[in-house]
Structure formats: C-alpha cells, structure tokens
C-alpha positions as CSV (number, residue, x, y, z in Angstrom):
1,X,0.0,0.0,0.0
2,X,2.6,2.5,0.9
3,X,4.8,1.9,-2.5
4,X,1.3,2.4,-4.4
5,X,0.4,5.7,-2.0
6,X,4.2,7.3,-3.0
7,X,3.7,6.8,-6.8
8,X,0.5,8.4,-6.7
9,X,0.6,12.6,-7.9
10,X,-0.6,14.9,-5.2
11,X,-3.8,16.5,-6.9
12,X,-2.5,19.5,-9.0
13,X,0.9,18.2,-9.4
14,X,2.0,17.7,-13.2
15,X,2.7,14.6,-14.7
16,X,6.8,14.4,-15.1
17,X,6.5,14.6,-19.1
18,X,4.6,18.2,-18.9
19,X,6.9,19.5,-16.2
20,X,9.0,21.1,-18.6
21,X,7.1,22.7,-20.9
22,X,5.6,24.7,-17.8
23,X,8.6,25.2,-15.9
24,X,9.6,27.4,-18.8
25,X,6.4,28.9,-20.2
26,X,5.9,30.1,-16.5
27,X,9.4,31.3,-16.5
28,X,9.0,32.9,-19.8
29,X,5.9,34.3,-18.5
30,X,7.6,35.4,-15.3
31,X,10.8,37.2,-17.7
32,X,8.4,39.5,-19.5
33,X,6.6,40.4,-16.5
34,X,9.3,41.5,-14.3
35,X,10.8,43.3,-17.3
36,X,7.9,45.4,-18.0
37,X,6.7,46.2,-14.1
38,X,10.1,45.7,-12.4
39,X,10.3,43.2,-9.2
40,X,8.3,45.2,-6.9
41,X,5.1,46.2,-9.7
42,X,5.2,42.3,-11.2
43,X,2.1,40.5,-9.7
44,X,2.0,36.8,-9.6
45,X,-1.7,36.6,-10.9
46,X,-0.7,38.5,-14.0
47,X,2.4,35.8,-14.2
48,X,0.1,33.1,-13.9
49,X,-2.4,35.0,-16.7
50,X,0.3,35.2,-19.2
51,X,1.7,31.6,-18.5
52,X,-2.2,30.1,-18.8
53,X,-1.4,28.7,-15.6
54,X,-3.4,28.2,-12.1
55,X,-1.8,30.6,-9.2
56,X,-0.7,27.4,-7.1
57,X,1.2,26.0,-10.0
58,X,3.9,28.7,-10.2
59,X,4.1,28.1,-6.1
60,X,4.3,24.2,-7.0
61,X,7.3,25.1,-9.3
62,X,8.7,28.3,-7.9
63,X,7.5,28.8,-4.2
64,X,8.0,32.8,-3.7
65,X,8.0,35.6,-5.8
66,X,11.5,36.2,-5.0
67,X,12.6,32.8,-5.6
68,X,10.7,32.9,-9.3
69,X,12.5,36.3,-10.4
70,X,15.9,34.6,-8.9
71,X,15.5,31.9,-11.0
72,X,14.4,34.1,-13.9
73,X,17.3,36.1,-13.4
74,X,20.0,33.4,-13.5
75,X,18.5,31.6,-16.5
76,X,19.6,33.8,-19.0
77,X,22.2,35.6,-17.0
78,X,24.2,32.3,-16.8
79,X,23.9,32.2,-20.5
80,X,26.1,35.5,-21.3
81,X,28.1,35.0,-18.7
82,X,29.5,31.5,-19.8
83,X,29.2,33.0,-23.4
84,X,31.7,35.8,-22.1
85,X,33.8,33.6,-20.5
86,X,33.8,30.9,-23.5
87,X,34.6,34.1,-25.5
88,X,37.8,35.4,-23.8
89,X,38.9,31.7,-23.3
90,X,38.6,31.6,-27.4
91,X,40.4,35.1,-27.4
92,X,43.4,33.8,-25.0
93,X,43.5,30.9,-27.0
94,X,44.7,32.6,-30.5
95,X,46.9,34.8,-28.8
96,X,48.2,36.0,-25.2
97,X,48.2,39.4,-25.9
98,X,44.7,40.1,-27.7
99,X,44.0,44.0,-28.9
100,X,41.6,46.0,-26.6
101,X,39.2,46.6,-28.9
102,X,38.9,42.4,-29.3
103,X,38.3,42.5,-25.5
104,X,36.0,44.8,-25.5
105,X,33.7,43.1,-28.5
106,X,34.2,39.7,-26.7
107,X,32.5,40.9,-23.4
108,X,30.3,42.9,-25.2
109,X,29.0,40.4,-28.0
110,X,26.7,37.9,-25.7
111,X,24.3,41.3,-24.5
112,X,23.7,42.1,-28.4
113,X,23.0,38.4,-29.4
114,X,20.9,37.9,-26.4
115,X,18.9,41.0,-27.2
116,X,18.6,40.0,-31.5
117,X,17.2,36.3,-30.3
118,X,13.6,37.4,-30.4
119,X,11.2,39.0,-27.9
120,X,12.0,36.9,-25.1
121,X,15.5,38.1,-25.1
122,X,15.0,41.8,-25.6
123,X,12.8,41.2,-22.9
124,X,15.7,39.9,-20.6
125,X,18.2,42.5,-21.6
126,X,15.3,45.1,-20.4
127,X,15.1,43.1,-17.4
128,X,18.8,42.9,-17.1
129,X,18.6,46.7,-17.3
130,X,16.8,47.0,-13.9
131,X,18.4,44.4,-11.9
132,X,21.5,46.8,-12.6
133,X,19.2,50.2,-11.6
134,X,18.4,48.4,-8.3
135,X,20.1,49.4,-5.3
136,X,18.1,46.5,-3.8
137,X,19.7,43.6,-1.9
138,X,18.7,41.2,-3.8
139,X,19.6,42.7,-7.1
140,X,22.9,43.2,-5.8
141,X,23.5,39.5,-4.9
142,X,22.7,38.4,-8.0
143,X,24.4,40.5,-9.9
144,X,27.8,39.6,-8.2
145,X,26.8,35.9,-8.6
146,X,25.6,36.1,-12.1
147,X,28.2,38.5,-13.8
148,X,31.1,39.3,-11.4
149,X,33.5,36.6,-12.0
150,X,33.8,36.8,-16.0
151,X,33.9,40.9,-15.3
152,X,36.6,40.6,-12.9
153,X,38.5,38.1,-15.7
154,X,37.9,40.7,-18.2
155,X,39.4,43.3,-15.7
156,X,42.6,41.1,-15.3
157,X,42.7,40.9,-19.1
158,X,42.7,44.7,-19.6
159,X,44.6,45.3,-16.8
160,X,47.5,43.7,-19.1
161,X,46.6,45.3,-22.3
162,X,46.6,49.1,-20.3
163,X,50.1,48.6,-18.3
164,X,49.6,52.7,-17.7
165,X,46.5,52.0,-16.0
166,X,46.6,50.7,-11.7
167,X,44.5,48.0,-11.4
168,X,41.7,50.5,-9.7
169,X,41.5,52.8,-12.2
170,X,40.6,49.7,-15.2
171,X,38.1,48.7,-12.5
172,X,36.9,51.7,-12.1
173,X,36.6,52.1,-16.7
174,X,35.1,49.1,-16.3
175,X,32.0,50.2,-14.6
176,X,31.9,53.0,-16.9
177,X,31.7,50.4,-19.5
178,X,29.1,48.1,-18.0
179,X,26.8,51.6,-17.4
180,X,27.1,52.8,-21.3
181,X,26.2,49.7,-22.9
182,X,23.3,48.7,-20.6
183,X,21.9,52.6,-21.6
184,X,22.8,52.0,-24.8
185,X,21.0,48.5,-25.4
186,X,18.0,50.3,-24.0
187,X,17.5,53.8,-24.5
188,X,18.1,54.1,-28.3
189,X,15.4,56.7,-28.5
190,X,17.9,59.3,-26.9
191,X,20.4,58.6,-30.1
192,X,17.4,60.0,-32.6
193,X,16.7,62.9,-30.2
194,X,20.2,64.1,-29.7
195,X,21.2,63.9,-33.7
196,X,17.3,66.0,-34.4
197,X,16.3,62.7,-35.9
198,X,19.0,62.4,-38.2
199,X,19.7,58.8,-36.3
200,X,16.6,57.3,-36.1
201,X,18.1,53.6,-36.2
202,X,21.4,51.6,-36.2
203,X,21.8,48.2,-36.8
204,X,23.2,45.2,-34.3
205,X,26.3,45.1,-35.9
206,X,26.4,49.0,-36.8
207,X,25.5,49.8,-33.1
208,X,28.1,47.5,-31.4
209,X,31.3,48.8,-34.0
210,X,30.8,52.2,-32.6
211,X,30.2,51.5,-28.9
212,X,33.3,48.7,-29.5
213,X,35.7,52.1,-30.8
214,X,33.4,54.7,-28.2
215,X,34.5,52.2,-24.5
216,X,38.0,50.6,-26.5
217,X,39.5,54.9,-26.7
218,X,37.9,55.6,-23.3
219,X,39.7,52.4,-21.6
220,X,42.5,53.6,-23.2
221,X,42.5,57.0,-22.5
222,X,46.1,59.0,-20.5
C-alpha cells in the first residue's frame, strides 16, 4: 500500500513529461513580467495569466516571488556570462596578448546576441537593465553571482593590455563600460533625439562597432 500511495501525484501536481514545458512557459511568462513592471510592480496573478497557468502551480514550481524572479534572473544571465567567459577563453586561445578593442567586443558580444534572439531576449536584456538600476539587496547578490567573476576576468585581461593603468582605475573604466552599454542597449530613443532625428536607427552590428571604438578609446584614455 505505501509503495502504491508514494507513486501516486498529489492533486494538481504535473505529470513528469509536462513539467518542462511549464517550468519554462511560466518562466518565460515570469521574464516578460518583471521586465515590463520591475520586481516590486510584477504580480503573480498577471504571471500566472500570461503563462495560462493556475496561481498554485507557479508556487508548485517556484514557491515565492522572490525565488521565481531569482531563477528568472539566472537563466539567462548564466547564458552571457558563460558565453563571455567561453569568449575570452577563445580570445586567449589565439593569442596571449589580444587588442583591446577584441576584448571589448568579446564581453560585449553575448548582450547584443541575447537582445537580436527574439522577444524573449529583448525582454531579458530590459530586465537585465533594472536588476543593474536596483540598489536592492537582492539585485545586488545576483548581480555579483551572475556577472562578477567573468567581469573581474575581463578586468585582469585589460589590466595587461593598459600597463599605464593601476589595477583600480581599469576597474573603475570598467563600470563605466558596463553603465554605457546597458543605456545603450535600451534607450536608443535618446540617439534619434540628440542627432534631431538624423539617427533614427542603427543596426546590431552597426550599433556595437561604434560602442566597441566609443568604450576601447575611453579604456584607453592617458
């Protein structure tokens, strides 16, 4: 009786073969949610709405809000951070001394692919965009689990491709660098207003040359 009691599904519970499927349509659901509303504005009714999903599954799967934007937050944010890590190991690879302006695309390159993958990825980079706003705890912890350790490899990196530069001051150019290209990945509309219109759109790759030359001369810079 017991061995026939534990292989029975708790009512509500998902078979195995669907868990999947809603883990990540609830986590998708929960990614475009906190990026429109931020953490604090995102309601877990409206997460449930957009995933077609009852309240108490998302609690089945994810428990607390908090725990469901965590995990939201890490899913992609792992991705570009093992893509800027796979990057630099590539870089290293072909030669010991690469050129800044290599560096600086290889960090930069996983943001602008993540954003060009469709609406669920320009959805994260918005997201990504407020977890770096945040003052908050939270957004804090994760962002020096998520994205601290390949920045502070890059740091090393530049560190030896700018010998006039203390270690503190390419820190320092690196949080420069982190600032412009979240602003730039999201706030394009300022590009069109501060050229009278005469810039009304820029291309991935177009975009990314001139922020790779804009942050490569102001690493650089005496």
């Amino acid at each position: 009786m017991s061995a026939f009691r534990s292989s029975r599904r708790k009512p509500g519970r998902p078979k195995e073969t669907d868990s999947t499927d809603l883990r990540d349509r609830i986590l998708d659901a929960a990614e475009l949610e906190f990026a429109d509303h931020g953490y604090n504005g995102a309601r877990m009714r409206d997460i449930a709405a957009r995933a077609g999903v009852n309240l108490a599954l998302i609690g089945y799967y994810n428990g607390s809000k908090g725990a469901l934007f965590e995990e939201v937050v890490r899913r992609k944010g792992a991705r570009i951070a093992a893509a800027r890590h796979a990057n630099l190991d590539a870089l290293l690879a072909r030669t010991p001394s690469p050129r800044l302006r290599e560096i600086v695309r290889a960090y930069l390159q996983p943001q602008w692919d993540m954003k060009e993958s469709g609406p669920p990825g320009a959805a994260f980079v918005r997201l990504q965009a407020r977890l770096h706003a945040e003052p908050e705890a939270r957004a804090l912890r994760l962002r020096r689990e998520i994205y601290d350790p390949a920045a502070k490899r890059y740091i090393a990196v530049l560190a030896v491709a700018l010998p006039h530069l203390s270690l503190e001051e390419v820190s320092l150019r690196m949080a420069f660098l982190v600032g412009t290209y979240l602003f730039m990945l999201n706030d394009l509309g300022r590009v069109g207003d501060l050229s009278d219109g005469q810039i009304t759109a820029l291309g991935k790759d177009a975009l990314l040359d001139h922020l790779q030359r804009f942050l490569s001369a102001g690493l650089r810079a005496e």
